[in-house]
C-alpha positions, 0 to 999 in steps of 0.5 A: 470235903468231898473224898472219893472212895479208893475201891469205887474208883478203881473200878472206875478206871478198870471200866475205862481201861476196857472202853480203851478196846472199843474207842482207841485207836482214834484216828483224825482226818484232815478236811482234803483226807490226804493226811491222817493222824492215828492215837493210840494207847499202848499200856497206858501211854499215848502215841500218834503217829501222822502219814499224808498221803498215805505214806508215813510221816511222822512215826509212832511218837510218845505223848504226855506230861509229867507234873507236880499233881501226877503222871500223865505219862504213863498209866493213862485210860481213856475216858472219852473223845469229842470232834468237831470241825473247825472253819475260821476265817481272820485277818492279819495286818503285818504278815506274809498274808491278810486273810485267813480261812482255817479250816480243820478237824479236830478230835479231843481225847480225854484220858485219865492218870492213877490219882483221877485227874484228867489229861486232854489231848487235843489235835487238829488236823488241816489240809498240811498242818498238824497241831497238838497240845494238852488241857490238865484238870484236877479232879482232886481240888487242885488249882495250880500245877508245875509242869516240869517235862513233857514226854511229847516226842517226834519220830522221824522216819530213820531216813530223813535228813535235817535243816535244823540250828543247834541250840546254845549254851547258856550264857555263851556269845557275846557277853552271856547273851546267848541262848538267841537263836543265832547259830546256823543250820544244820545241812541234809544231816543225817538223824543221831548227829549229835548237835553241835553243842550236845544240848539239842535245837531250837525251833523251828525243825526242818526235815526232808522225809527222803522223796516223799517230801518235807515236814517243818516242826515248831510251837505257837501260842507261847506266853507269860504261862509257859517256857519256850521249848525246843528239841532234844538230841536225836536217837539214831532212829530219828526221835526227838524229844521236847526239852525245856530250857537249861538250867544256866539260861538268863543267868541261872534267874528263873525255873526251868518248868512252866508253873499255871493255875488249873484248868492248864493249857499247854501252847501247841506243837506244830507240824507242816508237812507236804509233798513239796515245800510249798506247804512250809513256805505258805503255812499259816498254822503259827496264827491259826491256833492264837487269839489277840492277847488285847486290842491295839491302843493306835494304828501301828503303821509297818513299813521300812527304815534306814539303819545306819549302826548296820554298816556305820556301826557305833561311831554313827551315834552321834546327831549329824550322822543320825540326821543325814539317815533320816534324809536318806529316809525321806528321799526313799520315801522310808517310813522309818530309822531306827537309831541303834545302841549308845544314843542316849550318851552320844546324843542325849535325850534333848538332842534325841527330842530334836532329832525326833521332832526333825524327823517329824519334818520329814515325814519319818518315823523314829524307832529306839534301840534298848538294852532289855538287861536287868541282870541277866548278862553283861552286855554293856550298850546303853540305854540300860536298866529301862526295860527290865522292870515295870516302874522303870519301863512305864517312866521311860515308855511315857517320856518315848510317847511324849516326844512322838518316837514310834517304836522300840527295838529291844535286844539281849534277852537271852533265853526262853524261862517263864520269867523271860516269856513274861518279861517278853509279854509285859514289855508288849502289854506296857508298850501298847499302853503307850502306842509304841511298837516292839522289835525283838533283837537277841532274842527267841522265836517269835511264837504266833505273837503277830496275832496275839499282840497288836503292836509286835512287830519282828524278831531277829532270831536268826543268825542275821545280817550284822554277822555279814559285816562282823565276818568275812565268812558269814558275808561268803555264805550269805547267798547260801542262807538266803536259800535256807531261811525262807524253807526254816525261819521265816515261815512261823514268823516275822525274821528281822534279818535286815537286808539289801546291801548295796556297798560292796565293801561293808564300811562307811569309806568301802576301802575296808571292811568285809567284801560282799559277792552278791549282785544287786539284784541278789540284794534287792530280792532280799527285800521280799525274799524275807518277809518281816513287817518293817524290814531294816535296810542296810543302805547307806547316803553314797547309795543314793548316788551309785544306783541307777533311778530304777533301783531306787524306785523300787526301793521307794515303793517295794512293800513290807506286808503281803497279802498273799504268799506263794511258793514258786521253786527252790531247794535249801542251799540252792534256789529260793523263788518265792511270789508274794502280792501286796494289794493287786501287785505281784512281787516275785524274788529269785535268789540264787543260793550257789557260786555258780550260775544257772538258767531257771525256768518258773511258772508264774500263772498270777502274771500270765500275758501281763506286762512286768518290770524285771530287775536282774543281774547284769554281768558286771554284777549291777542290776539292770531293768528289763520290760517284758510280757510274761508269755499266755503259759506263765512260764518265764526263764530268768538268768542268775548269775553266780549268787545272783537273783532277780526280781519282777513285778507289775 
């Protein structure tokens, strides 16, 4: 065995630490020059610190891990720097776009700890995206490595202000499935608020950095090899440090740190920053930084689908009910139904291979609802029991593939451990196997997995639209989420929120229920404003009789993957504009956050001196159409009426 000698290597590192003088500071440009990030070593811990601009952005903010081979948070020398630039171009086929051209700098900063192994930290740095993340290599012989913290921190400039959601507690909400990303949002906070459950917030983090702009932070590349993070509490000077889960979550199953055979690489932290929040909206870093895990097994075809547990709830599991969906599915040319929790009692597994075989008929395409439980909380909606384990998800996934269902919706996952990300990996790996689609219900971010895996579809995490009809108080706050959502959620990735309500009372007879003061075309515009690859709509039958040709139509044809996103205008809590193109058409959704209304003027240039359809509201709160020519200036004036909205397109 090869040992190294403990003099020799002191002086090693002594002459390290001197070219520390002469090499760091490092600073990373972005390809534009409008936005810089600066490392430094300081006493042997790493910093950077990001401006755009030429105005501070993210201060001086600590960097490194702690593991079971050693520190690599402090004593650190440099050892060495490589850059390059980077300038990829992919495509994505369900997303807010279809084709990519990353372009960045990067810089990989080699330091080293006490015992002699190696930390990396590499940036890259694009036009509005900063992303970072580490590589540990043993110099020692060492071939696998507990990460058990990082020191990777955010330092906000004190007067920023947050749109963040606060982390749960473990084993809280409904039947102990919590933590899934469902509490709402903090609104223009003042940093040091102590968040709502002591235990800090989830991804992803909205800022408002006072009048210089606004800065989202997230995380990407998350797989079977690493824990879901999120940020801690916030000191009153604006840091907030990445934590790893709590110890209580899934139930206490599962370690809190990531363990990884060596070379480690850790998933990357993600920075959005802008004058505006058109960077936020349009960013593209969540994908930028993964690969595809491996290939499709089948053409996933994305698209939208009827939805009945959504208004109809429970008592809808049975065939009649099931069948009159898929009807309603087939007469708005809706690729889709997803039949919810308590199938496989109420209809049975022959009455679920006729169902499936009438939808066939019709052209629709079925998706299942499963319990992922093994053991990890007390959720008691069946199928059960069928996803938690290999054998048992592989036996159940080939009866799915034989009588010809699409795609699973699976829920009640409740935490982010390695064992819970594995578990997430594995049922996408089996899946593929059988060409079946995966949507995620009670669940974490999704983290980069559009690319990564071929057949991801969604993910709700997000407090979403069944709170409308379990809750008066989440349906009188509907419009002002739908204003906060697209600036914080949904930009990293598929949000399965599940829109466009029509009924005004959110029941099967309307005479009960939670009352809805949204205007149709609030609710149509729903529909692009949330970009998930297969949306599922909260339509029901009587729709078909109640709204005008011209809605319907739209619903027939309104698509559910884009190839291009723009933001337009907007403010959290206020006003969400945003245009999304799918092929050669432009679809432009307004949605009017506030209980009073307003005239809005837009700029839509991709439309100038075209003729365009217009949905909006009429004043009994219906949505009427209008034909128009957007004028030679693009600018356009739209009429919102209190939690109102529109829509245009060609």
């Amino acid at each position: 065995m090869f040992h190294v000698n403990k003099h020799l290597l002191a002086l090693i590192l002594s002459a390290a630490s001197c070219n520390t003088l002469a090499k760091m500071p490092i600073t990373i440009h972005s390809p534009d020059n409008q936005l810089a990030v600066e490392l430094t070593l300081e006493q042997g811990q790493a910093y950077y610190q990001v401006s755009y601009q030429g105005k501070t952005f993210i201060e001086k903010s600590a960097l490194g891990l702690t593991t079971s081979i050693g520190d690599f948070s402090k004593n650190l020398t440099y050892v060495s720097e490589q850059t390059k630039r980077i300038n990829q171009t992919y495509q994505l086929d369900r997303a807010k776009v279809s084709q990519v051209n990353y372009q960045a700098n990067q810089a990989v900063t080699r330091l080293r700890n006490t015992n002699g192994d190696w930390l990396d930290i590499t940036f890259n740095v694009a036009n509005n995206d900063v992303a970072f993340r580490y590589q540990l290599s043993s110099a020692n012989e060492a071939t696998r490595v507990k990460i058990l913290s990082e020191t990777s921190s955010f330092n906000l400039p004190d007067q920023a202000t947050s749109f963040i959601t606060p982390q749960a507690l473990p084993m809280t909400g409904w039947k102990g499935t919590k933590p899934s990303y469902e509490e709402p949002y903090t609104y223009d906070q003042a940093l040091g608020t102590p968040s709502a459950n002591g235990v800090g917030y989830t991804f992803p983090a909205l800022f408002k950095n006072q009048a210089d702009g606004w800065i989202l932070i997230s995380e990407t590349g998350v797989n079977g090899n690493y824990v879901g993070s999120r940020l801690g509490e916030s000191t009153k000077d604006g840091i907030f440090k990445i934590e790893f889960p709590q110890a209580g979550e899934n139930s206490g199953i599962g370690d809190t740190f990531s363990a990884m055979a060596l070379p480690a690489k850790t998933p990357w932290r993600t920075i959005t920053l802008g004058s505006d929040l058109a960077p936020i909206v349009e960013t593209t870093v969540s994908f930028d930084l993964v690969k595809p895990q491996y290939q499709a097994s089948t053409d996933y075809k994305m698209g939208r689908a009827s939805w009945s547990w959504i208004v109809w709830q429970d008592a809808s599991m049975n065939y009649a009910d099931q069948a009159e969906y898929i009807d309603l599915a087939a007469e708005l040319n809706l690729e889709y139904i997803l039949i919810d929790a308590l199938w496989d009692a109420n209809i049975g597994r022959e009455g679920m291979e006729k169902l499936v075989q009438y939808a066939a008929s019709k052209n629709v395409g079925v998706m299942l609802w499963y319990n992922s439980n093994g053991w990890w909380n007390d959720a008691p909606q069946t199928p059960v029991n069928l996803m938690s384990t290999s054998v048992a998800r592989k036996q159940e996934m080939a009866w799915l593939q034989k009588i010809g269902v699409k795609g699973l919706k699976i829920d009640f996952f409740g935490g982010d451990k390695q064992a819970t990300m594995q578990l997430y990996e594995d049922i996408l790996s089996d899946a593929n196997n059988y060409g079946l689609a995966i949507t995620f219900h009670g669940c974490t971010l999704p983290r980069g997995w559009e690319r990564m895996y071929p057949n991801f579809i969604t993910s709700e995490a997000v407090l979403a639209s069944e709170n409308l009809v379990f809750n008066q108080h989440s349906l009188d706050l509907h419009a002002y989420n739908a204003t906060i959502l697209p600036f914080t959620r949904n930009p990293v990735g598929a949000m399965d929120f599940g829109p466009v309500f029509l009924n005004q009372r959110l029941s099967r007879t309307q005479k009960d229920g939670t009352i809805r003061s949204t205007t149709d075309a609030f609710e149509l515009a729903t529909s692009v404003i949330y970009q998930s690859p297969v949306q599922h709509f909260g339509l029901t039958p009587n729709n078909l009789n109640e709204q005008p040709d011209y809605v319907l139509d739209f619903i027939r044809t309104v698509p559910s993957v884009w190839d291009e996103t723009k933001y337009i205008a907007g403010y959290p809590g206020k006003l969400a504009v945003l245009a999304r193109r799918h092929q050669n058409n432009w679809y432009v959704a307004a949605v009017n956050g506030e209980k009073q209304a307003k005239t809005i003027e837009i700029d839509l240039p991709m439309l100038a001196d075209q003729a365009v359809n217009l949905l909006v509201d009429a004043q009994d709160k219906t949505a009427k159409q209008v034909r128009l020519t957007v004028p030679e200036n693009g600018k356009i004036s739209l009429n919102l009426l209190a939690e109102g909205g529109a829509v245009i397109y060609q």
